[in-house]
C-alpha positions as CSV (number, residue, x, y, z in Angstrom):
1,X,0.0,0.0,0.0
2,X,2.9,2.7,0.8
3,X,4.5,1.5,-2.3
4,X,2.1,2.3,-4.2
5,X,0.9,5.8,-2.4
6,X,1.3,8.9,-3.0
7,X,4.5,11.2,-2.1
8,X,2.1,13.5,0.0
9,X,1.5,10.2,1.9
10,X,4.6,8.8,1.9
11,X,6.5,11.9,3.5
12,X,3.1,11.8,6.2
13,X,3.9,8.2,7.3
14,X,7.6,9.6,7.1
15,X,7.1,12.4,8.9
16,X,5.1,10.3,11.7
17,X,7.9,7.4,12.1
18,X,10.4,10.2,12.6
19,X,8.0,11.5,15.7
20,X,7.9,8.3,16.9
21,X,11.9,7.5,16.5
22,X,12.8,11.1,18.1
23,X,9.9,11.2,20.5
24,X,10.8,7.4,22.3
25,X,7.4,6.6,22.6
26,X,5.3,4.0,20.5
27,X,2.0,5.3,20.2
28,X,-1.0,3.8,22.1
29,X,-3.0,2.5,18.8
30,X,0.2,0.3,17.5
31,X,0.4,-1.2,20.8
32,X,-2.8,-3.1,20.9
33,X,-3.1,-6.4,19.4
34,X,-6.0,-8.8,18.6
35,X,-5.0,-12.3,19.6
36,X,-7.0,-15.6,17.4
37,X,-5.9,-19.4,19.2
38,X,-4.9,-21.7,16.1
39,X,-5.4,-25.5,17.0
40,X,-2.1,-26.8,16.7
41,X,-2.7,-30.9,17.4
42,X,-4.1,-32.7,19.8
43,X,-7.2,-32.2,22.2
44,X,-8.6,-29.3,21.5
45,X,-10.2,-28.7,25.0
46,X,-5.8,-28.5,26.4
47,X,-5.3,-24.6,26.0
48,X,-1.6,-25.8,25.6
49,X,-2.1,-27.1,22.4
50,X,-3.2,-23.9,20.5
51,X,-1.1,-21.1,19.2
52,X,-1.6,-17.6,19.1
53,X,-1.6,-15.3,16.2
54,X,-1.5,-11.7,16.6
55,X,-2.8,-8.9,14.4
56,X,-1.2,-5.6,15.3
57,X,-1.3,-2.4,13.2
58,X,0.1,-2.3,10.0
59,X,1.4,1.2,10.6
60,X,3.2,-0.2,13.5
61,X,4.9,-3.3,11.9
62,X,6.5,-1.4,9.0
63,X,7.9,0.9,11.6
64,X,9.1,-1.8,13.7
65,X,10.6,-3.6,11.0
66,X,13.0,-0.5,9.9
67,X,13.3,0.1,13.7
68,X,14.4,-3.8,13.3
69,X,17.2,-3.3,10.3
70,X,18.9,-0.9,12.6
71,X,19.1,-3.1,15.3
72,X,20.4,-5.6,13.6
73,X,23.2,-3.3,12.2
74,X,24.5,-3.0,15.4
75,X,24.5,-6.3,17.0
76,X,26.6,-7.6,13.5
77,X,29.0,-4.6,13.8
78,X,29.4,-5.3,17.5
79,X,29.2,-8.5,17.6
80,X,27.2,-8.5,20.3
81,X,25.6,-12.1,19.1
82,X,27.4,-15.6,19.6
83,X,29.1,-17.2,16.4
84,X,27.3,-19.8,17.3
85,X,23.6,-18.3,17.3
86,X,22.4,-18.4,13.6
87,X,18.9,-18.3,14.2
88,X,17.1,-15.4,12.1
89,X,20.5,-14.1,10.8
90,X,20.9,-12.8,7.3
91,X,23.2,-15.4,5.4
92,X,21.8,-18.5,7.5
93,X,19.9,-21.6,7.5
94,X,18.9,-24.3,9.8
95,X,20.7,-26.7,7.4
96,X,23.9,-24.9,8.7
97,X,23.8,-26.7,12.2
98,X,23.4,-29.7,10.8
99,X,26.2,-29.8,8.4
100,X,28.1,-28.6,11.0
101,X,26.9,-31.5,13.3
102,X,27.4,-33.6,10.1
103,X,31.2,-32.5,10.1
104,X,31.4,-33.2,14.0
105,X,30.0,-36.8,13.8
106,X,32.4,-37.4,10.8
107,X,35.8,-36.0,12.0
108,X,35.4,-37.2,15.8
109,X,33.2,-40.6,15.7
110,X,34.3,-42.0,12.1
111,X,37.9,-41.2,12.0
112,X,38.8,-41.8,15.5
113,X,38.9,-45.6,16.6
114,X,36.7,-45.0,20.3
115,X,35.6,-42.1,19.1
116,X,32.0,-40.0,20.4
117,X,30.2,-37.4,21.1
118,X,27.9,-36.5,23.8
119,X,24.9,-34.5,22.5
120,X,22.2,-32.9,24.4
121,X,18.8,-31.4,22.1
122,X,16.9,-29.1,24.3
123,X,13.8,-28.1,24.1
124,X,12.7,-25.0,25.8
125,X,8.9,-24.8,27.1
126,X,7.3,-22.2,25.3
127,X,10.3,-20.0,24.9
128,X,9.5,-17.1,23.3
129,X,6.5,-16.4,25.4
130,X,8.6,-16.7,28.9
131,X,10.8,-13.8,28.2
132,X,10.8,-11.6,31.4
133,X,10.7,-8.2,30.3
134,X,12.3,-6.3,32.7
135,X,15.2,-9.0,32.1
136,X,14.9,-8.1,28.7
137,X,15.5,-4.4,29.5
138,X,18.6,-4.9,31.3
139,X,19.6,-7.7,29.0
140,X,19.3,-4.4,25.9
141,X,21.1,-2.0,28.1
142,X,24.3,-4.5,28.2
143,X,24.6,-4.9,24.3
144,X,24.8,-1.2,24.2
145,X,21.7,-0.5,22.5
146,X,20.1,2.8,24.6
147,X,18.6,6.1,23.9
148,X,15.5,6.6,21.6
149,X,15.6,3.0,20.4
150,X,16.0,1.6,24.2
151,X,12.9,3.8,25.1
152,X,10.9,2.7,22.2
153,X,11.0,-1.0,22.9
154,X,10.2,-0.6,26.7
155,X,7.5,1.4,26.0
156,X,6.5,-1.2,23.6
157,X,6.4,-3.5,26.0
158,X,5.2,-1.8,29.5
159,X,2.2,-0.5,27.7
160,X,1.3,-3.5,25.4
161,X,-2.3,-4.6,25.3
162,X,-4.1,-7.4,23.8
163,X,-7.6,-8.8,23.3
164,X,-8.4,-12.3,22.5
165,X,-10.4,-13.1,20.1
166,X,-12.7,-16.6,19.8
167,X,-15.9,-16.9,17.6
168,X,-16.6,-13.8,16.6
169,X,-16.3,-12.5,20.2
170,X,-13.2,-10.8,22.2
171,X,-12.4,-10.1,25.8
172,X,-11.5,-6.9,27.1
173,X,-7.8,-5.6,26.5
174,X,-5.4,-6.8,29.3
175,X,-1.6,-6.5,29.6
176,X,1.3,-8.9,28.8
177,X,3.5,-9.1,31.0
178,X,5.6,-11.8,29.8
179,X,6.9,-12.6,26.1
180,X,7.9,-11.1,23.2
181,X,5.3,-9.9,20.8
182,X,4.1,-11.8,18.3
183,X,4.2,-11.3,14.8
184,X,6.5,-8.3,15.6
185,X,10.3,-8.2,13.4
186,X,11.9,-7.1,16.5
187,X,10.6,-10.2,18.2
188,X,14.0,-12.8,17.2
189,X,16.6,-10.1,17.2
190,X,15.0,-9.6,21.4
191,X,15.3,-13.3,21.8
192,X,18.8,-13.5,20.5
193,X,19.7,-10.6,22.8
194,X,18.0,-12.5,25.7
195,X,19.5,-15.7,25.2
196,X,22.9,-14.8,24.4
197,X,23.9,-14.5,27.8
198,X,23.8,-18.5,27.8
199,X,25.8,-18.9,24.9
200,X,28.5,-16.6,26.9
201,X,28.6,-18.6,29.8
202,X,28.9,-22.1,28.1
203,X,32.2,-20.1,26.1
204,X,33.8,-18.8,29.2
205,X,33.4,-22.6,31.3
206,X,36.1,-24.8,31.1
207,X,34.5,-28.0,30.1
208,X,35.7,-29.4,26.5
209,X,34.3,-28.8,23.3
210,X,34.6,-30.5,20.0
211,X,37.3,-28.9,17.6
212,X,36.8,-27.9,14.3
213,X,39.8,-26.5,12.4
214,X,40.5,-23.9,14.4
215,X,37.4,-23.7,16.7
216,X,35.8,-25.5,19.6
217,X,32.4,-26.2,19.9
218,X,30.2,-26.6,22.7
219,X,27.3,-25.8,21.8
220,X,24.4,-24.8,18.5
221,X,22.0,-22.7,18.6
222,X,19.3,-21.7,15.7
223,X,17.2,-19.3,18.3
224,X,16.0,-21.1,21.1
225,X,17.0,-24.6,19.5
226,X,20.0,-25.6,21.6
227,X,22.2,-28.2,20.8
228,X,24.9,-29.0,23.5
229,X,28.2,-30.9,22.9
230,X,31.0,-32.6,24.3
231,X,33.5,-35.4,23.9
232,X,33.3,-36.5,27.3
233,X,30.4,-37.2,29.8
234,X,31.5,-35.0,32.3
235,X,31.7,-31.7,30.2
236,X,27.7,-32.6,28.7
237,X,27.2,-32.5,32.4
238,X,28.7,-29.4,33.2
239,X,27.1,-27.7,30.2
240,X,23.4,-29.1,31.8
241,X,24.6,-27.2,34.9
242,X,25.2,-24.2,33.2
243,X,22.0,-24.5,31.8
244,X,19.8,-24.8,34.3
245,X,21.7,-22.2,36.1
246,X,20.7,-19.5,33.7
247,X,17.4,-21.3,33.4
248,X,16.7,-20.4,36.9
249,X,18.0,-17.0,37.0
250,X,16.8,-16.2,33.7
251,X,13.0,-17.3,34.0
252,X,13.2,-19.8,31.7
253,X,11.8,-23.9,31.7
254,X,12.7,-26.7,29.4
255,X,10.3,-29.7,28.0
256,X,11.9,-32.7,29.5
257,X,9.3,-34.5,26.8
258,X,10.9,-33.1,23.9
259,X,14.7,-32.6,25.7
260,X,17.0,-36.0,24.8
261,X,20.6,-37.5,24.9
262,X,22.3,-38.7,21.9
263,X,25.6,-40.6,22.5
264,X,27.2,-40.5,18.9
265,X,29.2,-43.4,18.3
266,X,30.4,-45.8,15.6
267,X,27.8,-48.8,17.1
268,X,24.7,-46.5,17.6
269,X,22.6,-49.6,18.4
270,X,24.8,-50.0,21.2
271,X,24.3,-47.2,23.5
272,X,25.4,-47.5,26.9
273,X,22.5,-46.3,28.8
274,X,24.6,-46.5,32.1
275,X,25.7,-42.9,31.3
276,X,22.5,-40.7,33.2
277,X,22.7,-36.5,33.0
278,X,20.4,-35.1,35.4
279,X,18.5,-31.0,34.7
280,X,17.0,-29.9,37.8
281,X,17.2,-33.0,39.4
282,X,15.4,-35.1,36.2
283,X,17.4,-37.3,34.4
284,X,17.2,-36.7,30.7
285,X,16.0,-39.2,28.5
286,X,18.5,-41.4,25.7
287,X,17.3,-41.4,22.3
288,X,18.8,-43.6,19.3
289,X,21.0,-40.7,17.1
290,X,19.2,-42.5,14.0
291,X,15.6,-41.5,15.0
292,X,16.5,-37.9,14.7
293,X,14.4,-36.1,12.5
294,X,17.3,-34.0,11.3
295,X,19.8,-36.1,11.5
296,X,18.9,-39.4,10.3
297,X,21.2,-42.4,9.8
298,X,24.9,-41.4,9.0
């Protein structure tokens, strides 16, 4: 629609995103969202197994997708985001990981005589809506991002309201007071800011990584898909603890249903289950590296 407007228009909704940049503060009409439940699978009476979509103002999501570029700018040019964090990067894929797990499995299982790796998918419970905002804040402040831009997405976020809608009827407005928005641009680059944290602390803690050339890894990431590595069972451990360290501090739950040990090695079918790795006291479930979806047999 602006594409194809006029220039009186064009230099309006100019004119108006300029108010709003200089100004700091996201006007009330953007920040009100109408929420529809989309049956994902399963019983439909579980609220757990329905997804929200939210419709916000157009206005507002073209503004907050250039607000968006900038942002992004400056996390590359700082490099404020891990190396290993590729989710919702320019230039990346999901297939990236997985070559790169691909390599792993390659140079350390099948070219080493006892070779393996320890591997640890997680599985965070219903991670982009957990994000605690005021942990968000302080999380922004740290990268370096402040000013008008800080101001804009706190105000974004203390004075968000939302509606729900559900057969042709919706509630009154109410507040969010946990998660980033949905169907906003800004929404990944937050979570990537939130998360990164993690993916700092795993760096900076001495347990062992897997080389590659000239870089260890301990860990993948593609947003709040986490993979974590090691060659031994001890630093898989360590990496757990880690985890639910920051998990705790940080507001943040895993799905133990969806969160599994693989133990690559050159006899898959012959796993030692002996090995157990415990997250907040539950110990983690094996799985057979061949009935990964992504992974497959190798």
């Amino acid at each position: 629609m602006l594409k194809n407007s006029t220039p009186e228009l064009q230099n309006a909704v100019l004119k108006l995103f300029n108010m709003v940049l200089t100004s700091g503060c996201f006007p009330d009409v953007w920040n009100q969202g109408l929420i529809s439940p989309i049956h994902k699978s399963g019983d439909k009476s579980d609220p757990n197994n329905y997804r929200g979509i939210c419709v916000n103002s157009n206005l507002g999501k073209v503004f907050c997708s250039i607000l968006n570029s900038r942002i992004q700018t400056f996390l590359q040019e700082k490099n404020v985001i891990s190396k290993c964090q590729i989710g919702f990067l320019p230039n990346h894929r999901t297939t990236d990981h997985i070559y790169t797990l691909h390599t792993l499995i390659n140079k350390h299982v099948h070219q080493k005589k006892e070779g393996k790796i320890f591997a640890c998918f997680i599985d965070f419970k219903k991670a982009f809506d957990s994000i605690w905002h005021e942990g968000l804040f302080y999380k922004i402040l740290q990268t370096g991002l402040g000013g008008k831009v800080y101001d804009l997405i706190k105000c974004m976020y203390t004075e968000n309201k939302c509606a729900i809608k559900i057969k042709n009827q919706r509630t009154e407005l109410f507040s969010q007071s946990r998660g980033v928005r949905q169907g906003c641009s800004l929404s990944p680059n937050l979570f990537n800011i939130y998360i990164n944290e993690l993916a700092d602390m795993l760096d900076q803690y001495p347990a062992p990584g897997l080389t590659l050339f000239d870089t260890e890894v301990k860990y993948l990431l593609y947003a709040d898909d986490l993979v974590l590595l090691s060659p031994t069972k001890e630093g898989i451990q360590q990496n757990l603890n880690i985890l639910e360290q920051y998990c705790h501090n940080w507001a943040l739950a895993v799905n133990f249903k969806k969160t599994k040990i693989m133990i690559f090695q050159k006899k898959p079918r012959c796993q030692n289950h002996k090995y157990k790795f415990t997250l907040n006291n539950t110990i983690i479930e094996h799985t057979p590296w061949s009935d990964h979806i992504c992974i497959g047999k190798l």
